[in-house]
KELORO-923345 format. One record per residue: residue number from 1; x, y, z of N, C-alpha, C in turn. Coordinates in steps of 0.001 Angstrom, whole numbers. Example, Ala and Ser with C-alpha at 12.3 -4.5 7.8 and 13.67 -1.06 7.14 Angstrom:
<nodes>
+-----+---------+---------+---------+---------+---------+---------+---------+---------+---------+
: num :    n_c1 :    n_c2 :    n_c3 :   ca_c1 :   ca_c2 :   ca_c3 :    c_c1 :    c_c2 :    c_c3 :
+-----+---------+---------+---------+---------+---------+---------+---------+---------+---------+
:   1 :   13190 :   -5690 :    7800 :   12300 :   -4500 :    7800 :   13200 :   -3300 :    7800 :
:   2 :   12850 :   -2250 :    7080 :   13670 :   -1060 :    7140 :   12900 :      30 :    7870 :
+-----+---------+---------+---------+---------+---------+---------+---------+---------+---------+
</nodes>
This chain:
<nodes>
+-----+---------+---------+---------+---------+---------+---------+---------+---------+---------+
: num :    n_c1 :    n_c2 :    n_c3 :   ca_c1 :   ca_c2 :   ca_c3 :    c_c1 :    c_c2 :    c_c3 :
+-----+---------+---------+---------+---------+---------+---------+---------+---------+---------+
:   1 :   69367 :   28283 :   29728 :   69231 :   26837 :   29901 :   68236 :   26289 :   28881 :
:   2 :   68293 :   24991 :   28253 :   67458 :   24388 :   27613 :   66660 :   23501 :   27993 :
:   3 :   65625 :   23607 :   27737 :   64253 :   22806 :   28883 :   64438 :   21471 :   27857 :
:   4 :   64800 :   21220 :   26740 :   64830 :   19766 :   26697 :   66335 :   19450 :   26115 :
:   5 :   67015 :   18223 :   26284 :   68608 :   17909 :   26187 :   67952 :   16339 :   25659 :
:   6 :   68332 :   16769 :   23790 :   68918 :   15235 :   23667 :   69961 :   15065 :   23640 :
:   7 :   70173 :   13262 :   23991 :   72154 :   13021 :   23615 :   71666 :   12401 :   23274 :
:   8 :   73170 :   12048 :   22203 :   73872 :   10957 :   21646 :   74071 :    9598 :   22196 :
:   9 :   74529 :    8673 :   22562 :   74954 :    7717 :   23451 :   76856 :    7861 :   23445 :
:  10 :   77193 :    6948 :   22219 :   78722 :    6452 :   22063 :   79197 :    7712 :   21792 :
:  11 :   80599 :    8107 :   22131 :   81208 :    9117 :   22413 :   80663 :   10501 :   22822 :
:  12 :   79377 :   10220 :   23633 :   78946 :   11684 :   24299 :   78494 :   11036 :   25668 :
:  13 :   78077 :   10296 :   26012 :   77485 :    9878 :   27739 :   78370 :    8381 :   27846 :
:  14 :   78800 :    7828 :   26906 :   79703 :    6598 :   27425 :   80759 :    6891 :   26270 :
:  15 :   82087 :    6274 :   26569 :   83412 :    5706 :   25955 :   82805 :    4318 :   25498 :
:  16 :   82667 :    4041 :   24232 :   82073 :    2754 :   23614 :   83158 :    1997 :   22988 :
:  17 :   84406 :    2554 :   22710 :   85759 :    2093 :   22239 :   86301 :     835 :   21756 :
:  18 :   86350 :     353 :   23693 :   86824 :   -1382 :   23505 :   85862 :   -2254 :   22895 :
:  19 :   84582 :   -1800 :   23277 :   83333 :   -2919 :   22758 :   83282 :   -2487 :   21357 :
:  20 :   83218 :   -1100 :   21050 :   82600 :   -1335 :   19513 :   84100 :   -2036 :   18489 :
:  21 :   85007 :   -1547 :   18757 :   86138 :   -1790 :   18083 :   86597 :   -3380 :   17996 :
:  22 :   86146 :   -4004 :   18929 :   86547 :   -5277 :   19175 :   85569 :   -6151 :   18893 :
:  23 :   84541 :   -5720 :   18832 :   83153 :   -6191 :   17802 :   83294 :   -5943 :   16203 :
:  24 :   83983 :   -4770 :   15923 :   84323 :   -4513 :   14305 :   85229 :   -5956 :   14070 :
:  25 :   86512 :   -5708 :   15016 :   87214 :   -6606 :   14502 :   87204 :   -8257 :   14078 :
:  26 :   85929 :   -8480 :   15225 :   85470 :  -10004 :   15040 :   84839 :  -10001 :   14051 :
:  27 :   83977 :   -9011 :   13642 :   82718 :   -8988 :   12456 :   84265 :   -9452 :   11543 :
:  28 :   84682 :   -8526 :   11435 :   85822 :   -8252 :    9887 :   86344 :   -9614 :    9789 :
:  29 :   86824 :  -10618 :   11331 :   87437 :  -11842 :   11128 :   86704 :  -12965 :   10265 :
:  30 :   85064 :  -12424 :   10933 :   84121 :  -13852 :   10437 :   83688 :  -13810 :    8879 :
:  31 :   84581 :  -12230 :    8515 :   84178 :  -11918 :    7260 :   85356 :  -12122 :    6079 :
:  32 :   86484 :  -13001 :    7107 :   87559 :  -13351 :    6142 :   88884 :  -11936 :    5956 :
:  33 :   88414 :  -11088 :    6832 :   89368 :   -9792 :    6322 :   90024 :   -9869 :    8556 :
:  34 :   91374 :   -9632 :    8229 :   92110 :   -9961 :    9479 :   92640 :   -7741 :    9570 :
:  35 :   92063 :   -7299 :   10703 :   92202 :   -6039 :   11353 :   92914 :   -5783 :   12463 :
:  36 :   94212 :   -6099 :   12734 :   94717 :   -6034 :   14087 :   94935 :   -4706 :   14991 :
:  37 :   94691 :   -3526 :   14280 :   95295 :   -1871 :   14738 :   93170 :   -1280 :   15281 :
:  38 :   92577 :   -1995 :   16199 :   92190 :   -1220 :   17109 :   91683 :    -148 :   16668 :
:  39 :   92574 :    1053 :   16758 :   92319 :    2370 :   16425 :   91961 :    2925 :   15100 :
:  40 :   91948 :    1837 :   13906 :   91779 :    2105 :   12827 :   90560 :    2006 :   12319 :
:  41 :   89647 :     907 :   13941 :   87851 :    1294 :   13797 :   87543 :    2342 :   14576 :
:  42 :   87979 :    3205 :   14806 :   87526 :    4506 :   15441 :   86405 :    4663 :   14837 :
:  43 :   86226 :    4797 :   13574 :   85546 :    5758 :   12530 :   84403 :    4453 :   12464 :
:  44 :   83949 :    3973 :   12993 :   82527 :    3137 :   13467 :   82016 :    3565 :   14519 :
:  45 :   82405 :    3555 :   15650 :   81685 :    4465 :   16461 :   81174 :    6210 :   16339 :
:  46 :   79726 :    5990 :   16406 :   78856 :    6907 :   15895 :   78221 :    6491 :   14262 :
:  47 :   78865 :    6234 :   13480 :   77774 :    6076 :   12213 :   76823 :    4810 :   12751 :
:  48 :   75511 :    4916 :   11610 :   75035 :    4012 :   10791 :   75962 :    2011 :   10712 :
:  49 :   76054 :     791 :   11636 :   77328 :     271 :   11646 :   76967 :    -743 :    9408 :
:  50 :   75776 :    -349 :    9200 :   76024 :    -991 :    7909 :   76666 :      69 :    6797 :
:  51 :   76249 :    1306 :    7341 :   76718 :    2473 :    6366 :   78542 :    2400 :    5923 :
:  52 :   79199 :    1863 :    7695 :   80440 :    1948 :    7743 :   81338 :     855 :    7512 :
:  53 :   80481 :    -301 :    7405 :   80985 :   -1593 :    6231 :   81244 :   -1396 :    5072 :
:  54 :   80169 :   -1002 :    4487 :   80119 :    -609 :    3067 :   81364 :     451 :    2645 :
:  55 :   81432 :    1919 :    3296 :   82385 :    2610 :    3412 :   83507 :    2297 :    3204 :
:  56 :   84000 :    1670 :    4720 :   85473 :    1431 :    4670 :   86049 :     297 :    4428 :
:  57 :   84933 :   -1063 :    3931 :   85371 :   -1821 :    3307 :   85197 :   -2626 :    1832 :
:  58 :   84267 :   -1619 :    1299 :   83843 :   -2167 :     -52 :   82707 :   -3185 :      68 :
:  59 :   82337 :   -3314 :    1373 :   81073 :   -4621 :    1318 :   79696 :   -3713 :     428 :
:  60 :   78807 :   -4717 :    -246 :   77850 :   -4488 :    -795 :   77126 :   -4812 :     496 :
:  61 :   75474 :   -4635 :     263 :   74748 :   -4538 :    1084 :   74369 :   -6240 :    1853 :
:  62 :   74263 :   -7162 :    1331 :   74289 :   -8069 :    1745 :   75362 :   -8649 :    2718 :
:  63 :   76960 :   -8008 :    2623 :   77839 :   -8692 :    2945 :   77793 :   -7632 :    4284 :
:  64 :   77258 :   -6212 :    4439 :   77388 :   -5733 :    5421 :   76479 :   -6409 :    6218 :
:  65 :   75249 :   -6352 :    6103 :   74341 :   -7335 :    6535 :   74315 :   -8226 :    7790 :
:  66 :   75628 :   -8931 :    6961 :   76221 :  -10239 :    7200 :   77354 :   -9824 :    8603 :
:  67 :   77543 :   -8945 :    8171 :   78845 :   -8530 :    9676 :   78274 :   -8128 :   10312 :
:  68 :   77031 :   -7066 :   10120 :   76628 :   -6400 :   11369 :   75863 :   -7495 :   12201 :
:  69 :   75474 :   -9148 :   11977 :   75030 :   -9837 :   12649 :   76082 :  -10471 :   13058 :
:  70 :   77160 :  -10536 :   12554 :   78285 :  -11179 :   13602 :   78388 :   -9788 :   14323 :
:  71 :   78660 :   -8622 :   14222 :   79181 :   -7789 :   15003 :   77969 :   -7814 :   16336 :
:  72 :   76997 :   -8278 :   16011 :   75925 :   -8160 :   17745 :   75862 :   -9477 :   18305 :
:  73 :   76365 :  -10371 :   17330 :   76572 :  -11364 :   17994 :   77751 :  -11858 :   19287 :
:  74 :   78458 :  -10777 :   18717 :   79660 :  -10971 :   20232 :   79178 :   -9399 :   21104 :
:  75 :   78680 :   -7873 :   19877 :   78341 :   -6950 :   21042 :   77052 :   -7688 :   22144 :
:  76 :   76221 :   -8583 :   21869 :   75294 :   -8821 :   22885 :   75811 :   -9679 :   24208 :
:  77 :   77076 :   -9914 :   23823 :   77434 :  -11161 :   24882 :   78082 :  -10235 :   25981 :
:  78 :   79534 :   -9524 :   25036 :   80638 :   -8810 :   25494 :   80538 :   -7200 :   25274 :
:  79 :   80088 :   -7358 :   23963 :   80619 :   -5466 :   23939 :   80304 :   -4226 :   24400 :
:  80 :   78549 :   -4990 :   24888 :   78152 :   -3944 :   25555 :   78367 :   -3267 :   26775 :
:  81 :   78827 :   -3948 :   27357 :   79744 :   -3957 :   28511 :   80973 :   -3271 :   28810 :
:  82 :   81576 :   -3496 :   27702 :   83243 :   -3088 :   27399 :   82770 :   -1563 :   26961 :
:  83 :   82707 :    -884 :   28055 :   82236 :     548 :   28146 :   82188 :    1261 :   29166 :
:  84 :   82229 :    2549 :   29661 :   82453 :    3570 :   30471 :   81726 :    4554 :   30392 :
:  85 :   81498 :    5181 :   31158 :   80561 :    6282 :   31524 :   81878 :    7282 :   31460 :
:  86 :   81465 :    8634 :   31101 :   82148 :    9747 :   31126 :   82558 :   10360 :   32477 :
:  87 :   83696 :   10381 :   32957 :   83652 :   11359 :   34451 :   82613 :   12487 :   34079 :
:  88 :   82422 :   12310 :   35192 :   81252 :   13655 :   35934 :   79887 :   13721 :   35115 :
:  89 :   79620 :   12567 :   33988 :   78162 :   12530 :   33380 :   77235 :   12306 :   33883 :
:  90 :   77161 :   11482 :   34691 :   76053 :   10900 :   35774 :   75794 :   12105 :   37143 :
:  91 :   76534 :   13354 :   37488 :   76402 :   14066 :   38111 :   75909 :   15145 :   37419 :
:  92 :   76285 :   15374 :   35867 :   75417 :   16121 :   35577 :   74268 :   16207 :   35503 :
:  93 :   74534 :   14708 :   34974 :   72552 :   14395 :   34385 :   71889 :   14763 :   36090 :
:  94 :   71918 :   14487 :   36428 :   71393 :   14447 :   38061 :   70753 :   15702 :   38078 :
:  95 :   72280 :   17066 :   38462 :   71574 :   18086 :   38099 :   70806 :   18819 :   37179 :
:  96 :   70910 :   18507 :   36298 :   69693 :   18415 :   35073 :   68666 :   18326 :   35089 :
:  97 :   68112 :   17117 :   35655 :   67231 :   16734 :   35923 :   66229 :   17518 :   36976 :
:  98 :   67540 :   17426 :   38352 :   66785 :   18582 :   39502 :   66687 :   20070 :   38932 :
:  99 :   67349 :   20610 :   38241 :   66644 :   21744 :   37329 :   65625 :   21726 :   36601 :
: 100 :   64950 :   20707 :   36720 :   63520 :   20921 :   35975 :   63498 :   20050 :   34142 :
: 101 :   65009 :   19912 :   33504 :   65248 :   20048 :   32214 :   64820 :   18520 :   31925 :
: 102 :   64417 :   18047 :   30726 :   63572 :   17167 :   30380 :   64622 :   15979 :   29568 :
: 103 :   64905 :   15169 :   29296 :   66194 :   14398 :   29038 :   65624 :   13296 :   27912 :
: 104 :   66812 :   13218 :   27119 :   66435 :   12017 :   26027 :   67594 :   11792 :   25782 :
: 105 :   67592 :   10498 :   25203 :   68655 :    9815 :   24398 :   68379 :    9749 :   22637 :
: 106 :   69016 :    9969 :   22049 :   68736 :   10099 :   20784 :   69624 :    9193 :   19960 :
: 107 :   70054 :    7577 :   19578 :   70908 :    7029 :   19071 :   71030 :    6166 :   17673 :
: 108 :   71727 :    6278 :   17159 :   71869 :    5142 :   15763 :   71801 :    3797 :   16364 :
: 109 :   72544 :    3617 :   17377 :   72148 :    1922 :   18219 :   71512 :    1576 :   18392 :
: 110 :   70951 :     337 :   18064 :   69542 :    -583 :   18432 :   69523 :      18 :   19698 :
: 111 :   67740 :     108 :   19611 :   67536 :    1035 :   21066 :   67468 :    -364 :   22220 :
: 112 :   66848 :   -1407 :   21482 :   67504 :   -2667 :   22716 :   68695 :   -2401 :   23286 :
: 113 :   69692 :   -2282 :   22663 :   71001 :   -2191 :   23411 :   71110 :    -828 :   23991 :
: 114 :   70571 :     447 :   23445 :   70592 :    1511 :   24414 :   70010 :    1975 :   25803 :
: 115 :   69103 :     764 :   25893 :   68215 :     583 :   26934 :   69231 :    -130 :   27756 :
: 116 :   69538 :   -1275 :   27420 :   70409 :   -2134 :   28494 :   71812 :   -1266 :   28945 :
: 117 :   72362 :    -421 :   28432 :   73742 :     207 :   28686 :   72887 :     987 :   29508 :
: 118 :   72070 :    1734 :   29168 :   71372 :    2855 :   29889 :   71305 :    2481 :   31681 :
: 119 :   70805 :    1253 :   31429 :   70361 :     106 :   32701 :   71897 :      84 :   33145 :
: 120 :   72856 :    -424 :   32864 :   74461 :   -1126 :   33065 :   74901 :    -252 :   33961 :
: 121 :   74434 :    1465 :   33687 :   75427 :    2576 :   34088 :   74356 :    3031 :   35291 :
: 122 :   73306 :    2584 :   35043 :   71967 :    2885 :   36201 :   71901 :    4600 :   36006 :
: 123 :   71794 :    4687 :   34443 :   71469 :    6328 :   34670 :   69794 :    6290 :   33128 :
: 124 :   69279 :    5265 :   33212 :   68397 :    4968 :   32567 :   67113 :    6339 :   33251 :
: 125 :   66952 :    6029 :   34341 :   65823 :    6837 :   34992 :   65980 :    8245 :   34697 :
: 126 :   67168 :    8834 :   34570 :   67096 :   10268 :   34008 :   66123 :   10722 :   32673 :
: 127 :   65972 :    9646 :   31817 :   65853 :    9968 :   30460 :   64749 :    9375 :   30391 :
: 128 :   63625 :   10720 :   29539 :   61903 :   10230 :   29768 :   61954 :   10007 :   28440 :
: 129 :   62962 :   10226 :   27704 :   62463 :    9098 :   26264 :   63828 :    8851 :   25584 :
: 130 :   63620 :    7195 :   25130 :   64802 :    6930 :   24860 :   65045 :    6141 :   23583 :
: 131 :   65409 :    7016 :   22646 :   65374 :    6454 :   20916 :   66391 :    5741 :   20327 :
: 132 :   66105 :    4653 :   19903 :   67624 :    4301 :   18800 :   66995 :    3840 :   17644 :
: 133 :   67483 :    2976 :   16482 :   67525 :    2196 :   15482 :   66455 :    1294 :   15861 :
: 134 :   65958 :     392 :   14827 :   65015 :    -705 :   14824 :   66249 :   -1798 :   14557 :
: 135 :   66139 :   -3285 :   15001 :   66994 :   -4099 :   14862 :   67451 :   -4695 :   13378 :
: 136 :   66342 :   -4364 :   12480 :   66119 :   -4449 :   11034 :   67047 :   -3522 :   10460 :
: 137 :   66923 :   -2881 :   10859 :   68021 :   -1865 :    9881 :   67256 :    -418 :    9888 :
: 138 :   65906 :    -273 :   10399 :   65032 :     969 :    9770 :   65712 :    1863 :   11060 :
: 139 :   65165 :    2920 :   10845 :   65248 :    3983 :   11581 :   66741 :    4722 :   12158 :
: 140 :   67481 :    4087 :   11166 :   69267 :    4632 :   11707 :   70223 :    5688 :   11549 :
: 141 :   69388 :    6230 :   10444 :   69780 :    8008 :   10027 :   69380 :    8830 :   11488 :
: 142 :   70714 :    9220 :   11758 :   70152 :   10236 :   13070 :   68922 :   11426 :   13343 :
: 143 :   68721 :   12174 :   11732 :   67636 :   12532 :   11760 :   66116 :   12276 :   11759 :
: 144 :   66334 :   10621 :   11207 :   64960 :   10021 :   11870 :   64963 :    9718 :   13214 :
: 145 :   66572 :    9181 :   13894 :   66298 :    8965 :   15587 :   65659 :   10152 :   16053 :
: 146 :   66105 :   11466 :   15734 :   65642 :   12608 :   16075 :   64103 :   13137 :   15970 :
: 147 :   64060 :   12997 :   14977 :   62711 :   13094 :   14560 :   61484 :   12040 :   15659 :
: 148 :   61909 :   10841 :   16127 :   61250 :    9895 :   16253 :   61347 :   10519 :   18033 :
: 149 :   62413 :   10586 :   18596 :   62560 :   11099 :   19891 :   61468 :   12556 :   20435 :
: 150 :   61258 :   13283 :   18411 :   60830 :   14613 :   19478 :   59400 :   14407 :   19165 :
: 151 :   59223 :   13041 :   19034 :   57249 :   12733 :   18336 :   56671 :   12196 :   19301 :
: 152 :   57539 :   11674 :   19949 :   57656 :   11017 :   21619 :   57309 :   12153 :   22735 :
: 153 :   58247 :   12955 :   22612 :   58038 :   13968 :   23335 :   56900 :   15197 :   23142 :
: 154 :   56479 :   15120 :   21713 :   55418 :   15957 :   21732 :   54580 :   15548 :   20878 :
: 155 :   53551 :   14596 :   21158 :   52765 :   13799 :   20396 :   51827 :   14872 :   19478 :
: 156 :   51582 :   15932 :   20043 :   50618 :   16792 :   19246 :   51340 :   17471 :   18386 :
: 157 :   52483 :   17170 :   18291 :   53206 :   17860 :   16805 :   53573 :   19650 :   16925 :
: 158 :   53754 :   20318 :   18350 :   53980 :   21402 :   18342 :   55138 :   21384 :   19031 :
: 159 :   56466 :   21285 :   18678 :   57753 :   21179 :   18460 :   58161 :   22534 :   18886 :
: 160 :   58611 :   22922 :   20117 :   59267 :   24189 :   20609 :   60927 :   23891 :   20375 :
: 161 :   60706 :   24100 :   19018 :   62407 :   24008 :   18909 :   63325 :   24855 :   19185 :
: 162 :   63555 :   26050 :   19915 :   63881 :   26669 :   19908 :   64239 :   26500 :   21574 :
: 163 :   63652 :   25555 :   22263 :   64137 :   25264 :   23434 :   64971 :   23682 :   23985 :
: 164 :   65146 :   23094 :   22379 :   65794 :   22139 :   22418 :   66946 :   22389 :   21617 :
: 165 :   67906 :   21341 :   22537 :   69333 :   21465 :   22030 :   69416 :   19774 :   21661 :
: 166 :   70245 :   19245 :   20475 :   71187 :   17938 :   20367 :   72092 :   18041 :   20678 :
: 167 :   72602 :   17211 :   21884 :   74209 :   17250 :   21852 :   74570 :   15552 :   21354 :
: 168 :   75837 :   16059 :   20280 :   76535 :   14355 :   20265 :   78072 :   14924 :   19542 :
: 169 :   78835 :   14144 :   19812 :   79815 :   14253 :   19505 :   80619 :   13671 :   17466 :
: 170 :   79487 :   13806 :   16780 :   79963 :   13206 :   15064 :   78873 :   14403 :   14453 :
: 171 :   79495 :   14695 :   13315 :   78411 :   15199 :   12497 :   76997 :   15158 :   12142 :
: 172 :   76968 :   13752 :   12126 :   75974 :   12955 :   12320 :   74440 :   13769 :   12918 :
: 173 :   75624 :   13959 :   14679 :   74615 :   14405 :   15636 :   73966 :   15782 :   14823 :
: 174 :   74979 :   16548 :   14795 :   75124 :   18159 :   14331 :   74196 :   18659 :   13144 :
: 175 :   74235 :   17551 :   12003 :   73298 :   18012 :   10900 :   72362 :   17341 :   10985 :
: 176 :   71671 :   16392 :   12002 :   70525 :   15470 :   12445 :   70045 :   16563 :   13071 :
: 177 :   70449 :   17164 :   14311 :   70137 :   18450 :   15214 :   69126 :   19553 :   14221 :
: 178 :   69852 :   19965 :   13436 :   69814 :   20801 :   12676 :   68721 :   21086 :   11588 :
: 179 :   68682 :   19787 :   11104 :   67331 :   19707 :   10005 :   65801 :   19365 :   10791 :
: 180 :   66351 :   19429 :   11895 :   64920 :   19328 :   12413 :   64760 :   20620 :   13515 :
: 181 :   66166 :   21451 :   13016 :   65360 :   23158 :   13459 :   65516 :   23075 :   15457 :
: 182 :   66800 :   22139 :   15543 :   67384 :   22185 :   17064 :   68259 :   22882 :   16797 :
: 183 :   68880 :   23439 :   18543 :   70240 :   23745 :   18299 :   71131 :   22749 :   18560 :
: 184 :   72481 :   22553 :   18644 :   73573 :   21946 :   18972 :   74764 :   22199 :   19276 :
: 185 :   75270 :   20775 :   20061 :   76308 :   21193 :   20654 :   77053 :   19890 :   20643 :
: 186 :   78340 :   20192 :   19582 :   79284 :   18945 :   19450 :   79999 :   18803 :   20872 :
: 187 :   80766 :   17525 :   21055 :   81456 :   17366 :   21872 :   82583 :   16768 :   21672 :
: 188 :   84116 :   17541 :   21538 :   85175 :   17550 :   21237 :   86063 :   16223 :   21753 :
: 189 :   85312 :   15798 :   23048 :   85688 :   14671 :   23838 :   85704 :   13565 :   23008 :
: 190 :   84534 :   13495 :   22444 :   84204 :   11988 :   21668 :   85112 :   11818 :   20495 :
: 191 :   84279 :   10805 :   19656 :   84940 :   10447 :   18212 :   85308 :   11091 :   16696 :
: 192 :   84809 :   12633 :   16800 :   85115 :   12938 :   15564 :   86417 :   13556 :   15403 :
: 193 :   86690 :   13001 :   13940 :   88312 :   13134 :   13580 :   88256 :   15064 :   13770 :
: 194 :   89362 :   15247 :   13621 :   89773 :   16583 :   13906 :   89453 :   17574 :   12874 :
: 195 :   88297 :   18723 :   13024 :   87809 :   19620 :   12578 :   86380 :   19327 :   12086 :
: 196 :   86077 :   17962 :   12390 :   84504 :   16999 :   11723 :   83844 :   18553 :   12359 :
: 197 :   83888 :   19160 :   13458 :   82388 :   19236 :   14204 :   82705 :   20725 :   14049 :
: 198 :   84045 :   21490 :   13662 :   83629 :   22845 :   13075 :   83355 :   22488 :   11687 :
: 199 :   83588 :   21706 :   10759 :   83108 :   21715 :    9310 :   81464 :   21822 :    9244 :
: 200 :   80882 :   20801 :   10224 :   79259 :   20818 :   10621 :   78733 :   21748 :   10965 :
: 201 :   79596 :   22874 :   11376 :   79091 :   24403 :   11736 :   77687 :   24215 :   13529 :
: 202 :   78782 :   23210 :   13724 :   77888 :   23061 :   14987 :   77574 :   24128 :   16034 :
: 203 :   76868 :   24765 :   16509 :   76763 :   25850 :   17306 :   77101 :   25952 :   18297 :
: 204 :   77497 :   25363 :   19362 :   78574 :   25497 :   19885 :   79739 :   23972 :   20009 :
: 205 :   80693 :   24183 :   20313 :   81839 :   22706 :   20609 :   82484 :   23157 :   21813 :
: 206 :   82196 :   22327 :   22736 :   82934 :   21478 :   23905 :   83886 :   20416 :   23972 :
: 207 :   84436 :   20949 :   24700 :   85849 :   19988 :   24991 :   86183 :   19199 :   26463 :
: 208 :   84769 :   19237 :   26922 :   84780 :   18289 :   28428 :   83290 :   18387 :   28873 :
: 209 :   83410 :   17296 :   29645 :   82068 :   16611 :   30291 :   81606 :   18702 :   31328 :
: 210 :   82549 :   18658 :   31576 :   82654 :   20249 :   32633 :   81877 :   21413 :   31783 :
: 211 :   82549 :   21302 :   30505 :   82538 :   22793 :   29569 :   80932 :   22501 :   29184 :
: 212 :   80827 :   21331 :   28858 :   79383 :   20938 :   28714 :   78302 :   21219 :   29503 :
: 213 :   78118 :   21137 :   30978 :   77791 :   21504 :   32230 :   77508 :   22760 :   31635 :
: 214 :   78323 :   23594 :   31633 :   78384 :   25274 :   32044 :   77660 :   26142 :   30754 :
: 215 :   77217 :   25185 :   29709 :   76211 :   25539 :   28323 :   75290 :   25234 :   29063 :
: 216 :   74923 :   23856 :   29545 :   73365 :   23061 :   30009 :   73042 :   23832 :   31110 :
: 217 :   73866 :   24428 :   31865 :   72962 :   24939 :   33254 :   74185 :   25770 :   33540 :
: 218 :   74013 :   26745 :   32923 :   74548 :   28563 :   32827 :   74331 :   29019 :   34291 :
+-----+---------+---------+---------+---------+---------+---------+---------+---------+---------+
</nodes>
């Protein structure tokens, strides 16, 4: 068992889907570019959301900028909402917790908004520290969320890494985990395209909220 468990948020403890996708698509409208196929913003949930402007649509830095404030301008109303909790996540965390194991959230999402979903699903109280992004733009590379989560957790700088695991479901999570000398554990459930999380050489991959369980509390 691992005495401390960070997660991810979007595609590892909630389905973020309808909200983030339907927030891309308004950003993209107010940005003059018309997106009707849904499924073709998959690949936003989990990054960086200015990294994945730029990416998949050629915006320079200003014009991403510019969407990711329309894109919170409808996620703060609607999108955060337009979300789901994982069957059987909230029962794990539970037991988790009554095992003694120490809990964090580790996210690229403004941690404002990871706080309020956290609150939405009422599984906030599990998690004694809870990291995301600055609203500015700083802190959105997962290995600084990471970094910033385990400075929290161990202010004196003696880092028992060897008893912490990252779990998240994108690469992201996996080589964030990693450079800061965690182990990890992708999750097959979420958003990464097919083979993302063996290419990351993630140490172990799960394929359900269950299979996940039976790594965290053996």
């Amino acid at each position: 068992m691992f005495p401390y468990v960070l997660f991810d948020l979007d595609g590892t403890l909630t389905d973020p889907k309808p909200g983030i996708t339907q927030c891309v698509q308004y950003a993209l409208r107010c940005m003059g570019i018309e997106e009707p196929d849904l499924d073709k913003l998959e690949p936003f949930i989990g990054p960086p959301l200015t990294d994945s402007f730029r990416e998949f649509y050629g915006m320079v830095q200003e014009q991403a900028a510019e969407a990711v404030a329309k894109y919170r301008e409808r996620f703060s109303e609607k999108g955060l909402y337009e979300n789901e909790i994982y069957p059987g996540m909230k029962q794990m965390l539970e037991k988790l917790k009554t095992a003694g194991c120490h809990l964090a959230v580790a996210s690229s999402k403004p941690e404002h908004f990871v706080k309020k979903i956290l609150v939405y699903f009422d599984i906030d109280g599990y998690f004694e520290v809870i990291v995301g992004s600055e609203l500015d733009g700083t802190r959105c590379q997962k290995e600084e969320v990471v970094a910033e989560a385990l400075r929290r957790f161990f202010p004196d700088g003696n880092i028992p890494c060897d008893d912490i695991v990252m779990v998240g479901d994108r690469k992201f999570d996996i080589i964030g985990g990693r450079e800061m000398g965690l182990h990890q554990i992708g999750v097959a459930y979420g958003y990464a395209p097919e083979g993302e999380l063996e290419a990351a050489e993630a140490e172990y991959i799960v394929h359900s909220v269950e299979e996940l369980e039976k790594i965290l509390l053996p």
